[in-house]
N, C-alpha and C positions, 0 to 999 in steps of 0.2 A: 419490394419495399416493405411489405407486409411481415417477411421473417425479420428483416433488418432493424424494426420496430421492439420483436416479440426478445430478439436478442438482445436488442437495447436494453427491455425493462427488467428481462433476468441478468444482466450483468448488474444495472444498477441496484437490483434489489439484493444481490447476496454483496456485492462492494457496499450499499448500508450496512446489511448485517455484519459487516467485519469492524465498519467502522463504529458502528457502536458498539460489538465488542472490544476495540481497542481502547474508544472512550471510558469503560468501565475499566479497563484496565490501570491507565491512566490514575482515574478517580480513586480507587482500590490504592491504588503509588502513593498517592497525595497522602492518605488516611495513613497510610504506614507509617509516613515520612515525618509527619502531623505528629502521629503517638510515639515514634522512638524520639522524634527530636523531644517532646515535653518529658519524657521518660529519662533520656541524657541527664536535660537540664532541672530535673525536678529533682527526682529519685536515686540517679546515677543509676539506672538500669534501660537503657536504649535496649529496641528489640535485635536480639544478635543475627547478623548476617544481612540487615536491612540492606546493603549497599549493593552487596551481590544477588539480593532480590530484586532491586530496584534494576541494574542492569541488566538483569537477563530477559523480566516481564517490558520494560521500555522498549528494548529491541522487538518484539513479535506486538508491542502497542503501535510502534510507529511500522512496520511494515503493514498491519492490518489498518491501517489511512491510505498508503498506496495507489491501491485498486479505486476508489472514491475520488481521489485526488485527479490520478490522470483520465475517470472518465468526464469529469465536471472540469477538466483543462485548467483545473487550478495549481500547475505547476509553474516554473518560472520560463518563459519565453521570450526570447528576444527578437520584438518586433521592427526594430529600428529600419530595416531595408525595405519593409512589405508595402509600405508604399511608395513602392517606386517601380514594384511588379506589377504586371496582371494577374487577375483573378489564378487564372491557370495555377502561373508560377507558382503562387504562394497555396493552391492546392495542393501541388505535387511538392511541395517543402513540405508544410505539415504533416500529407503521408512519409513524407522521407524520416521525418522528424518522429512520427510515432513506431513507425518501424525498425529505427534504431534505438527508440526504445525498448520495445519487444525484444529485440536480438539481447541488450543487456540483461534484460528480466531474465529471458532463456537461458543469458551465463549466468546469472547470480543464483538462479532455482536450482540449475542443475550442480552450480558449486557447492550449494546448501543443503543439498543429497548428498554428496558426497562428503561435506560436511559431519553430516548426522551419523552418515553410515563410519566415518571413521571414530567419529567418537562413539560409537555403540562399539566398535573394535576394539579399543584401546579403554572402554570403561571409564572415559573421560570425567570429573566429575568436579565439582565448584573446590572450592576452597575452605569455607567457613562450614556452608552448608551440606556438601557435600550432594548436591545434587544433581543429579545425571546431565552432563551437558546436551544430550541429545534431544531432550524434551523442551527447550523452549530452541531450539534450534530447528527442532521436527515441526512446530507447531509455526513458525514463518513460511514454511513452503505451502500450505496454501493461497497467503496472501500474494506472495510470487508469481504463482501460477498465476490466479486471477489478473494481478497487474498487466500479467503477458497478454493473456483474453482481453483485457480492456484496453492496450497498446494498439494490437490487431486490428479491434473493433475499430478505435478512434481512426485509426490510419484507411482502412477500407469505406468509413463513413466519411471523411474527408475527400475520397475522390466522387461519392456516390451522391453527396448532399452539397454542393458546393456555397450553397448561401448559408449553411448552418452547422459549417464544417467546426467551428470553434467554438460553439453557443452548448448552453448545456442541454443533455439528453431530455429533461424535461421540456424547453422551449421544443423540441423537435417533436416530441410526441403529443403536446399542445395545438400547435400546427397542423400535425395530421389529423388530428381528433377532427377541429376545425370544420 
């Protein structure tokens, strides 16, 4: 119970840390989007290639929320049948449920290797900007990875906590302090 605790608070604390790197990311987005729009409308000079900055940092902002997301189970869930199971049941769904999460994260990390690696192959590069595609592409496979570790987690602490299988990792490690 004791590692399952210690694992909990290092996965939450580097899925904060991403997610408040994503946060700034984000914020950073806004400020861009803030000065080329008044720079359009003002000067007729927008900052060039904002569009293709915007989507390239967005994608590795909302992958680094992820990880955060599915360990605080604040993703979307459809509970309409759960009660009408028992406890059991609807443990062994939620580990089914994070498990098949995991298996996706595992296809989409290892897509996103392969990904990268092809666009390092082919010298892939933006359009306007001309920026190496593989660098904000490279830069979501941690947050993947981690998503996969925090699937796992959730799914193996689902069968292992059954009264705090859905509650967030803080109430859990509250509890135990207790």
């Amino acid at each position: 119970m004791e590692e399952l605790i210690m694992i909990g608070k290092s996965l939450k604390y580097l899925a904060t840390a991403l997610a408040l790197i994503g946060g700034m990311i984000v914020l950073a987005l806004i400020a861009m989007s803030l000065v080329s729009l008044v720079g359009r409308k003002i000067f007729s000079s927008p900052i060039p290639g904002d569009i293709e900055m915007l989507e390239m940092a967005i994608a590795v902002a909302v992958t680094a929320f992820l990880p955060l997301c599915e360990l605080n189970g604040n993703h979307i869930r459809v509970d309409f049948l759960a009660g009408f199971f028992p406890a059991v049941v609807n443990r062994i769904l939620l580990c089914i449920g994070h498990g098949l999460l995991a298996s996706v994260g595992i296809l989409v990390t290892w897509r996103t290797l392969l990904l990268v690696s092809s666009s390092l192959n082919y010298e892939s590069s933006s359009t306007m900007l001309a920026v190496p595609l593989w660098i904000p592409q490279a830069l979501m496979v941690p947050s993947l990875a981690l998503l996969v570790l925090c699937a796992l987690y959730r799914a193996g602490r689902s069968l292992v906590e059954p009264e705090t299988a859905s509650s967030d990792i803080d109430d859990t490690l509250e509890e135990v302090q207790s």
